[in-house]
C-alpha positions in Angstrom: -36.1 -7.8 59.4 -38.3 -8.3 56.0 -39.4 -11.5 54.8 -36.7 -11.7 52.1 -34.3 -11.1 54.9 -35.0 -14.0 56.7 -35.4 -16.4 53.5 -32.0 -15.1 53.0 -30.5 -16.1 56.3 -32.5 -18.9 56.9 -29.9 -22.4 56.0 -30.2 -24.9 53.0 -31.7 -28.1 53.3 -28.7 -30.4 55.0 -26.4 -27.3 56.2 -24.8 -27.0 58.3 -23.1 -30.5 57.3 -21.5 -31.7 60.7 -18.6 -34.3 60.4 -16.7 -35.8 63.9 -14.2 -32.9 64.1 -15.5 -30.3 61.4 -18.6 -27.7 60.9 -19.0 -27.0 56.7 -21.0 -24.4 56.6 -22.0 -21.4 54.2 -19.4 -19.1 53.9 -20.1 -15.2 55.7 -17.9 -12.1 55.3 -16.3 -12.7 58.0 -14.5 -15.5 56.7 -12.5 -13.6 53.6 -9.7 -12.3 55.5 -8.7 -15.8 57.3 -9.3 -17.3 53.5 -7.2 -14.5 51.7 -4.6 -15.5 54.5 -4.6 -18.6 53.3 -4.7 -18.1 49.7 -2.0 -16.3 49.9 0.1 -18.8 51.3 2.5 -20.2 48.5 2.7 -24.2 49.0 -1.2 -24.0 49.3 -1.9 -22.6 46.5 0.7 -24.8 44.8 -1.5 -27.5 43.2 -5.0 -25.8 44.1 -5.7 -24.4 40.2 -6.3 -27.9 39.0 -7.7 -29.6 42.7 -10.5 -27.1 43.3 -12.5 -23.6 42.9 -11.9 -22.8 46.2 -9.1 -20.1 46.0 -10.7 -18.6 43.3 -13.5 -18.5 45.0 -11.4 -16.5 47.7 -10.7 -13.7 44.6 -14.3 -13.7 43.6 -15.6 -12.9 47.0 -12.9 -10.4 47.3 -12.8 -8.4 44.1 -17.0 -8.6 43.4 -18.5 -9.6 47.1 -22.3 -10.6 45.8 -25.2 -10.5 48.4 -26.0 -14.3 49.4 -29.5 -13.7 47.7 -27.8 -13.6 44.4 -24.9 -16.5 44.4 -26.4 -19.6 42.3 -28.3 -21.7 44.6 -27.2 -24.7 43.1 -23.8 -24.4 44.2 -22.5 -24.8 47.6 -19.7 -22.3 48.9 -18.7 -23.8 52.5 -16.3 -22.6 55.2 -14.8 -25.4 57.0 -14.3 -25.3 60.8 -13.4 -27.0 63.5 -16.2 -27.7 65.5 -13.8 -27.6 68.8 -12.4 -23.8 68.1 -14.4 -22.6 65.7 -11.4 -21.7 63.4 -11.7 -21.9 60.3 -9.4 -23.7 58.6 -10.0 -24.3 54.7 -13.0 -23.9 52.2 -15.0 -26.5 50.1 -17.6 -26.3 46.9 -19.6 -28.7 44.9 -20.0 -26.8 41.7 -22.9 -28.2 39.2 -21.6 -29.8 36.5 -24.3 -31.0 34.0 -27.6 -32.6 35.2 -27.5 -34.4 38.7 -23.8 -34.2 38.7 -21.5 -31.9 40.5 -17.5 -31.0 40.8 -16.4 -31.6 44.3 -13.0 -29.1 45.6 -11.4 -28.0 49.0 -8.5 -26.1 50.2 -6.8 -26.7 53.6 -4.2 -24.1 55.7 -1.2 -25.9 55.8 -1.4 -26.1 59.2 -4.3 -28.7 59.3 -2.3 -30.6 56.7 -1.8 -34.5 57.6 -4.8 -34.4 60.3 -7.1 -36.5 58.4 -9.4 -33.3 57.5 -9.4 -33.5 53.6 -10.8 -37.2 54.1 -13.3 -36.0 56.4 -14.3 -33.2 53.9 -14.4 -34.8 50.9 -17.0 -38.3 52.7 -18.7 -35.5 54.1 -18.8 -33.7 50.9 -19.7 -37.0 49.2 -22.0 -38.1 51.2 -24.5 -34.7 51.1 -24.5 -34.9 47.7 -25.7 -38.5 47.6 -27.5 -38.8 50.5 -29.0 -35.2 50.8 -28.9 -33.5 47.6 -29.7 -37.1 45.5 -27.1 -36.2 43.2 -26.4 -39.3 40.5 -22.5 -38.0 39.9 -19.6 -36.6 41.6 -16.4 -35.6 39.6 -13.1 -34.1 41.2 -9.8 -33.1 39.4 -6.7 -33.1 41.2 -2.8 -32.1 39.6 -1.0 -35.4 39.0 1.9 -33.7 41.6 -0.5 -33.5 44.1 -0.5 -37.4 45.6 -1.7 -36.3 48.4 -5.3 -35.3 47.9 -5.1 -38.3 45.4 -5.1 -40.4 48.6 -7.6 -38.2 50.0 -10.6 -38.6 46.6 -9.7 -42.4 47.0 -10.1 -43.0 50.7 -13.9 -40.7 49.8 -14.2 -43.6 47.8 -13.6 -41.9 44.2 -12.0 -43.9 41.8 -9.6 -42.9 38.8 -11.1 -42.1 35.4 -8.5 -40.4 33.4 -5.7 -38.3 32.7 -6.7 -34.7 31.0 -3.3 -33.3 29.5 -3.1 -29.1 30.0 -6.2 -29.5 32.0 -6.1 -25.6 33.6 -3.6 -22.8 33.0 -2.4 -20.9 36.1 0.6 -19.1 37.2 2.2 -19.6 33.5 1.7 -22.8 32.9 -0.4 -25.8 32.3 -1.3 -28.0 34.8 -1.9 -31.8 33.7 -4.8 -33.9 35.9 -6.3 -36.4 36.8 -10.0 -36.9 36.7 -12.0 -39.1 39.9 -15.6 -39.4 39.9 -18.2 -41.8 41.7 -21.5 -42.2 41.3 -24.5 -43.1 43.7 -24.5 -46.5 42.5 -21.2 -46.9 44.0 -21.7 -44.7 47.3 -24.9 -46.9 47.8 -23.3 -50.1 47.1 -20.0 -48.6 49.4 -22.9 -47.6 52.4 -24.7 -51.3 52.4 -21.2 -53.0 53.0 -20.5 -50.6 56.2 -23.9 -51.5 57.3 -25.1 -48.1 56.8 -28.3 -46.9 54.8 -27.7 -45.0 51.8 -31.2 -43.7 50.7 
């Protein structure tokens, strides 16, 4: 294996991020099929054009699979897993968006639905870009059908910021959305009231 092999395969700085239950970790090839499976699964992909990149991240790797040495390395493509199984069981991405800020996304099987997951992947999500990555700002949009990952952003500790009208266009129409952000103000403040270090 050549040098620029093992740069290649060697992890980022904080990954594999490790929650209670779940392993996020960079996606591999091995992981399209499962995730075209679930992308192709209608109620899933119901309010995912406005909630996250995820699916269409599923299309990407499928139509124009790029080597790992060539995806942006500011962006973070991750598989999510039960640590228990090792199944995977959804995908996640913090996308950059603008100077030390970042979109957050994530897409569950419906199986995993009402498990807890999506809270544990979006404070995981939140708190490796604040704690690892020193991010300043974390944005997510979400479909104003979709109450439940609404839930999800505010239990991450996201708060509301505003309604965008025709937000995205998918599947023939326009989805309207809401917009949650937190910064590392907030997380910081949010840590030193658990009694936890947010550095």
């Amino acid at each position: 294996m050549s040098a620029a092999d093992q740069r290649r395969r060697r992890p980022r700085a904080g990954l594999p991020v490790v929650t209670r239950r779940l392993l996020l970790r960079e996606l591999e090839a091995a992981d399209l099929a499962p995730l075209q499976r679930l992308a192709a699964d209608r109620r899933v992909a119901e309010h995912a054009p406005a909630q996250s990149r995820a699916l269409a991240l599923v299309e990407q790797l499928a139509s124009r699979p790029r080597p790992r040495a060539q995806r942006p390395r500011r962006s973070f493509e991750l598989a999510i897993v039960l640590r228990r199984s090792g199944r995977l069981i959804g995908a996640c991405d913090l996308a950059p968006s603008g100077r030390g800020a970042a979109d957050i996304g994530y897409v569950l099987g419906r199986r995993h639905w009402g498990f807890g997951y999506g809270t544990e992947v979006a404070t995981a999500l939140v708190e490796f870009a604040f704690g690892i990555l020193k991010l300043r700002r974390l944005v997510a949009v979400v479909a104003v059908e979709n109450e439940r990952s609404r839930r999800v952003l505010e239990k991450a500790g996201l708060r509301w910021d505003g309604l965008m009208r025709r937000h995205a266009r998918f599947a023939g129409r326009w989805w309207d959305c809401h917009r949650y952000v937190i910064d590392r103000a907030t997380w910081q403040a949010a840590c030193a009231r658990r009694g936890r270090a947010g550095s």
